[in-house]
C-alpha positions as CSV (number, residue, x, y, z in Angstrom):
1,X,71.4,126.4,78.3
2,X,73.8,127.1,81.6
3,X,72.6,124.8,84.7
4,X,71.4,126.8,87.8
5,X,73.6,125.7,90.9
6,X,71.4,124.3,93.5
7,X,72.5,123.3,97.2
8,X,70.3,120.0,97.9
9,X,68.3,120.5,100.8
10,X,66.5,117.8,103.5
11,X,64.7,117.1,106.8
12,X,62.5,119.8,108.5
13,X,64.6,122.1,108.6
14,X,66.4,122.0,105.6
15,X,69.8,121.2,106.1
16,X,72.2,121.7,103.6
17,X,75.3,119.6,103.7
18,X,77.5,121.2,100.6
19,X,76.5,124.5,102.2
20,X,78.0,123.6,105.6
21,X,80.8,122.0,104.1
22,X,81.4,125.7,102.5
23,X,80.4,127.3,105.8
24,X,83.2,125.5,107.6
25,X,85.7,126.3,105.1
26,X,84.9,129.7,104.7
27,X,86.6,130.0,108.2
28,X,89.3,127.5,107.5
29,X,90.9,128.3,103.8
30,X,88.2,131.4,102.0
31,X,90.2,131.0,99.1
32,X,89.9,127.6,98.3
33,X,86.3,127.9,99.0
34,X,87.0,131.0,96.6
35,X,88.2,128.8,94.3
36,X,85.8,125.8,94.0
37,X,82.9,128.3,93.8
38,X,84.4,129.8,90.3
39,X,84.8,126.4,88.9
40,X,81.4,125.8,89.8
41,X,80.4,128.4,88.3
42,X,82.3,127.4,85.1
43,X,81.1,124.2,85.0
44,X,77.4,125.4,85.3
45,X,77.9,127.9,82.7
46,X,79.3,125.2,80.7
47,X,77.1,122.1,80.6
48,X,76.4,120.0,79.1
49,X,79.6,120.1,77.1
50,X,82.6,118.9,79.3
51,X,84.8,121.6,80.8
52,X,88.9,120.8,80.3
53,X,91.2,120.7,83.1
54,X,89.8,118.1,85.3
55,X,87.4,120.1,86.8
56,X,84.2,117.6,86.8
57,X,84.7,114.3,86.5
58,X,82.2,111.2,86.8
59,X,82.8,109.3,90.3
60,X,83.6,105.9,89.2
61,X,81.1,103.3,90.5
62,X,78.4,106.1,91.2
63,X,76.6,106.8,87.8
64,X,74.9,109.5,87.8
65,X,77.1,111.6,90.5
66,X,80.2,113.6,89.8
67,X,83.3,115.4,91.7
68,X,83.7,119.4,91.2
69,X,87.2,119.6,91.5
70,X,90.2,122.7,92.7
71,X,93.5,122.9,94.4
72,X,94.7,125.4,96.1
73,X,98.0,125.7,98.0
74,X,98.5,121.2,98.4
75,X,94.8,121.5,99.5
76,X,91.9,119.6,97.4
77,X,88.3,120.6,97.5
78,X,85.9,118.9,96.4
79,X,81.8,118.9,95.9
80,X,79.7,115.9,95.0
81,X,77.4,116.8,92.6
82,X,74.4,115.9,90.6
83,X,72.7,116.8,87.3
84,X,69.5,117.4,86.6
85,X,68.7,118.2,83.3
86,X,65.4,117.4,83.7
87,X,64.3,120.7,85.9
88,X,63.5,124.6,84.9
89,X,66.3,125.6,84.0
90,X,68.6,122.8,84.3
91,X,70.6,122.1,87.7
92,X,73.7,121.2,89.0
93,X,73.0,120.3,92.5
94,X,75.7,120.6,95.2
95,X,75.0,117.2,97.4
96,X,78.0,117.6,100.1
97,X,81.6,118.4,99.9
98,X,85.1,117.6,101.5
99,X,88.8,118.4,101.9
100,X,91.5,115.9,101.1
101,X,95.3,115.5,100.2
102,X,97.2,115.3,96.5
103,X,97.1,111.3,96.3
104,X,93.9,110.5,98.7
105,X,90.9,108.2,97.0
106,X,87.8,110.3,97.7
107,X,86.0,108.3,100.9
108,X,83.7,105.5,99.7
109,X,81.1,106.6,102.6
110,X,81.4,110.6,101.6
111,X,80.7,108.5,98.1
112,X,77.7,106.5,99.4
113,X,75.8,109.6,101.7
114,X,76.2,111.4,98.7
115,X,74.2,108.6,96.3
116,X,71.4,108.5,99.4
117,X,71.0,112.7,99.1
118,X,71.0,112.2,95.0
119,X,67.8,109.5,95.3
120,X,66.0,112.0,98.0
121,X,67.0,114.6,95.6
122,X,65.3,113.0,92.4
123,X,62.1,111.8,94.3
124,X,61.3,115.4,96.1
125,X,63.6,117.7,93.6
126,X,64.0,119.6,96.7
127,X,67.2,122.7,97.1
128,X,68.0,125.4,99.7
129,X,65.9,128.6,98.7
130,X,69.1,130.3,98.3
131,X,71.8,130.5,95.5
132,X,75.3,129.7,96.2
133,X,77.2,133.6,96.1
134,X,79.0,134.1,92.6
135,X,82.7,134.3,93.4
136,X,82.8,134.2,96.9
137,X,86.3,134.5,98.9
């Protein structure tokens, strides 16, 4: 069964930090944000097999979190997610995202934020109301 992508959601008034990490590249490079949304979307459709290419792989040191992965023009993008196969139907929850060079080690503290929003995530299993847009650009 395909996962349902989720954007993780907290506080009163629901901030969303993979959806403003997507709102400020929208504005900054759309088709790398085009990009990371159709692997995404790949690698929902795909779980819980693995997808080839590199395009999810496990963050080493954080168990149960994982790295979305795209480059586009000596740009990487990247969102942290989760998996929750647990939900109706199963998720793949977009914790927060970022931007860094060919070589860079993905931030230990992007790392560790990420881990806090994955515990709030599986104590309230709480996500935006809305669904990330299929094949945005």
């Amino acid at each position: 069964m395909p996962y349902r992508i989720e954007y993780y959601a907290f506080g009163d008034g629901d901030r969303q930090p993979a959806e403003e990490f997507d709102d400020g590249l929208e504005g900054r490079a759309p088709r790398l944000l085009g990009k990371l949304h159709r692997i995404a979307h790949l690698v929902a459709q795909t779980l819980p097999d693995t997808v080839s290419g590199g395009f999810l792989e496990k963050c080493r040191d954080y168990p149960d979190l994982y790295e979305i992965r795209t480059i586009y023009s000596n740009q990487l993008a990247r969102y942290i997610v989760g998996k929750d196969g647990r939900a109706e139907p199963p998720r793949l929850v977009l914790l927060t995202g970022l931007l860094k060079r060919p070589g860079e080690v993905t931030p230990k503290a992007d790392l560790d934020r990420a881990a806090v929003y994955w515990r709030d995530y599986m104590r309230r299993r709480r996500v935006s109301p809305e669904e990330m847009d299929e094949g945005a650009e």
